[in-house]
C-alpha positions, -999 to +999 in steps of 0.1 A: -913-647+235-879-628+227-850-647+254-816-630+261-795-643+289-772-621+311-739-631+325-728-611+355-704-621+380-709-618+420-742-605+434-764-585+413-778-567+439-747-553+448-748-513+454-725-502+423-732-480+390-720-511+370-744-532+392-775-503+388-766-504+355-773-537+345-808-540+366-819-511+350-814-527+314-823-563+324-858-544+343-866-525+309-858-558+287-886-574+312-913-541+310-908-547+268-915-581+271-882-596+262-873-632+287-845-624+310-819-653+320-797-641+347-768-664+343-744-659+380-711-663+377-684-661+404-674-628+426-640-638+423-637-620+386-618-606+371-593-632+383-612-665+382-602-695+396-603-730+385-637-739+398-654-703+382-643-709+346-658-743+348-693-731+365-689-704+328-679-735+304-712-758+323-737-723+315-725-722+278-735-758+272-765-750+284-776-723+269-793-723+234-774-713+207-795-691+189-798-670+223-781-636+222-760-633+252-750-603+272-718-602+294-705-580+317-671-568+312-661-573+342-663-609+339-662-609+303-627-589+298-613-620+320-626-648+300-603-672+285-598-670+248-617-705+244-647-697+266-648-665+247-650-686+213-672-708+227-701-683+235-696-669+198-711-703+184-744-692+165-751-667+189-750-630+189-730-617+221-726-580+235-700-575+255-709-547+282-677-528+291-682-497+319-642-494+319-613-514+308-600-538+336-569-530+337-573-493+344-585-500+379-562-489+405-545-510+429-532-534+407-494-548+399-477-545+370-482-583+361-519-578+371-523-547+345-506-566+317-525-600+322-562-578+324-551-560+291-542-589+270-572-610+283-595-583+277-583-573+242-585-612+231-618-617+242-632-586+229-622-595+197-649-619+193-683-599+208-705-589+177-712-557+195-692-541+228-715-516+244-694-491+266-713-465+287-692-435+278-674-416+249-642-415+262-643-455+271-650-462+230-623-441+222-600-461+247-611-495+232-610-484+195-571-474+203-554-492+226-578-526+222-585-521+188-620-526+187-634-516+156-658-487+160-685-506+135-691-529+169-684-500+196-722-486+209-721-460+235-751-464+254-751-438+286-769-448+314-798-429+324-812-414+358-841-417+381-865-390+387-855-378+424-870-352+447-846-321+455-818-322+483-827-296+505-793-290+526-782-298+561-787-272+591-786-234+586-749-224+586-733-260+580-726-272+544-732-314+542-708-325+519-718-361+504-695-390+487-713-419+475-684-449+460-672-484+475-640-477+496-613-482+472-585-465+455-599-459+423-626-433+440-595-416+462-620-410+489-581-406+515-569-381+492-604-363+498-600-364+534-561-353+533-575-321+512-608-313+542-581-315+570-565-289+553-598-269+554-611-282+583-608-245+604-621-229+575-656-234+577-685-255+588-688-282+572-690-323+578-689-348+551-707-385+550-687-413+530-713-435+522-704-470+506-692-506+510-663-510+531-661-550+524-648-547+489-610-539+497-612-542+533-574-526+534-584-496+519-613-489+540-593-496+573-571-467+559-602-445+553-611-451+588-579-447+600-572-413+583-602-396+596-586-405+628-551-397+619-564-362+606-584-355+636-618-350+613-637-376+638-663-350+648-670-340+607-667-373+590-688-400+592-683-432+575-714-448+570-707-481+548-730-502+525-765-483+531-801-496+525-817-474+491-840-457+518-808-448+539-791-435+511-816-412+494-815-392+530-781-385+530-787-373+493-820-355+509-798-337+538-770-328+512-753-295+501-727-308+478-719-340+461-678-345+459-660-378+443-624-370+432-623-405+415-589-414+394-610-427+366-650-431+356-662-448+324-692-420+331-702-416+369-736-427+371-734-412+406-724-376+395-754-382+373-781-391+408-765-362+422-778-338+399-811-354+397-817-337+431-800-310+422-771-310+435-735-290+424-710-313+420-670-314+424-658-337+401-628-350+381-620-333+351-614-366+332-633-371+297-659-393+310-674-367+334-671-336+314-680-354+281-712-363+294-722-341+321-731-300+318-698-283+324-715-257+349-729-279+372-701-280+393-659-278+400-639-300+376-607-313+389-575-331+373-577-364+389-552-373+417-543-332+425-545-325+460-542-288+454-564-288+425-587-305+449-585-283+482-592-254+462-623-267+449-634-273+478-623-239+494-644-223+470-674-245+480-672-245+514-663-205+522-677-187+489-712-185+492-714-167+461-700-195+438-722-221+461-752-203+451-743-202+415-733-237+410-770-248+430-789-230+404-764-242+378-771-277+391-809-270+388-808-263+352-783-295+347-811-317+357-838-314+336-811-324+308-803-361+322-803-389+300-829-415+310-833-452+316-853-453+289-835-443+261-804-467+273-831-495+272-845-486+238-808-482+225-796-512+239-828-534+229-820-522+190-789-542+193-810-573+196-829-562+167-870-572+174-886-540+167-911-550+192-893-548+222-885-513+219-907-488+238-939-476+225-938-502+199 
């Protein structure tokens, strides 16, 4: 039986698009009957210590060498240069790349330069580098010159889900689904609400990890106190799948203002309950989402942002519109199949791909 082994670093299981992103591949390898190795490597990427790059140099010696390998960028973009070589050694590896590491936020100047050089090294040697965007392949063909021959966009693909129906009469639930951290901007959100805040009715649910840059979310739970929005934001942290799909359920409107997304799988769940979404207007949204399915805005503009939301929250006209908009937007998502049946053709056996 076809093997391919996955290298992903910290817990799998852990309640991210990059994370969902590689179950959902590594669960339609399995369904096509392709062996899965989940190799685990340390949650201290992208900045490994001492101890993680050895536990990566002891799973290279152990794995066959005619065994395509798949590793997540995230990991992968922090490998050194002779690990990178190593895994190259009469194997075929993929290198799977949501964004570039050293675009996240919250990161020094040294930090930024280290990611980028150690990223644009390693990629160098991946036969192929899946990215799960337009806008990312453009990024990696430019700046880490990646040659587009070996760039694959493969977008990710979206669950069937029932419909949101909406909070109580005369109240619009506004939902944010991201791990508390700069990159998703969930303070500048709340700065641009307590502007609005005696403007409507309206409360807003933050749901998502609070452990992963445990600064940020103490400001986050500080600035809804600060802003006085106590009795319209709740800030739920991590939340169990059946937890989550009812605040999607008791939704009106999905809003993320993130500073960058490689795609936003999330923008993409909203929709698949038919939900309007405001959303950055930053090529890896509107490149691969329906443009009237929601309000775009430039990322990191509080104004741009407040009136977005204005327009949401006190014109029930444009509501309507972009719910019926958002209706239409979802019988056009991508699905997990397709990403599976693209990313299998990479590995080349003709009979793991679906329906074959």
């Amino acid at each position: 039986m076809p093997a391919v082994c996955f290298m992903i670093p910290g817990d799998p299981e852990t309640r991210t698009g990059g994370y969902h992103y590689d179950r959902q591949i590594m669960k339609g390898f399995e369904e096509r009957g392709l062996s899965v190795e989940l190799a685990r490597l340390s949650e201290d990427f992208p900045f490994p210590g001492s101890d993680a790059l050895v536990q990566v140099e002891e799973i290279i010696s152990r794995l066959p060498s005619d065994r395509p390998v798949v590793v997540d960028g995230l990991a992968f973009g922090a490998f050194p240069e002779h690990l990178a070589a190593r895994l190259t050694q009469g194997r075929q590896l993929i290198a799977l790349v949501h964004h570039p590491l050293a675009r996240e936020t919250g990161l020094t100047r040294e930090q930024r330069e280290e990611l980028y050089l150690s990223e644009r090294r390693s990629l160098a040697f991946a036969d192929r580098v899946v990215v799960t965007g337009p806008a990312t392949a453009r990024e990696l063909h430019s700046d880490y010159q990646v040659p587009k021959m070996r760039l694959q966009v493969i977008l990710p693909g979206t669950e069937h889900q029932d419909l949101a129906t909406g909070g109580e009469e005369g109240c619009c639930n506004l939902l944010t689904v991201a791990t508390l951290t700069p990159r998703k901007n969930q303070l500048q959100l709340l700065e641009a609400l307590a502007e609005l805040k005696l403007t409507g009715n309206w409360k807003l649910t933050l749901a998502g990890s609070d452990q992963r840059d445990r600064a940020y979310a103490a400001e986050v739970a500080q600035a809804v106190l600060g802003l006085g929005l106590q009795d319209r934001v709740i800030v739920t942290g991590e939340l169990s799948p059946a937890e989550l799909d009812r605040c999607y359920y008791d939704a009106d409107v999905f809003v993320l203002p993130s500073l960058l997304e490689g795609y936003g799988m999330v923008f993409a769940e909203a929709l698949a309950r038919g939900l309007p979404i405001v959303a950055p207007r930053s090529a890896g949204i509107v490149e691969t989402l329906p443009d009237n399915c929601g309000l775009f805005v430039e990322p990191g503009d509080l104004t741009d942002l407040r009136q977005a939301l204005d327009r949401v929250l006190n014109d029930a006209d444009c509501l309507a519109t972009l719910q019926a908009r958002a209706l239409e937007a979802r019988k056009s998502l991508p699905r997990w199949e397709d990403a599976v049946d693209g990313f299998a053709r990479l590995l080349a056996p003709d009979r793991i791909v679906a329906g074959k």
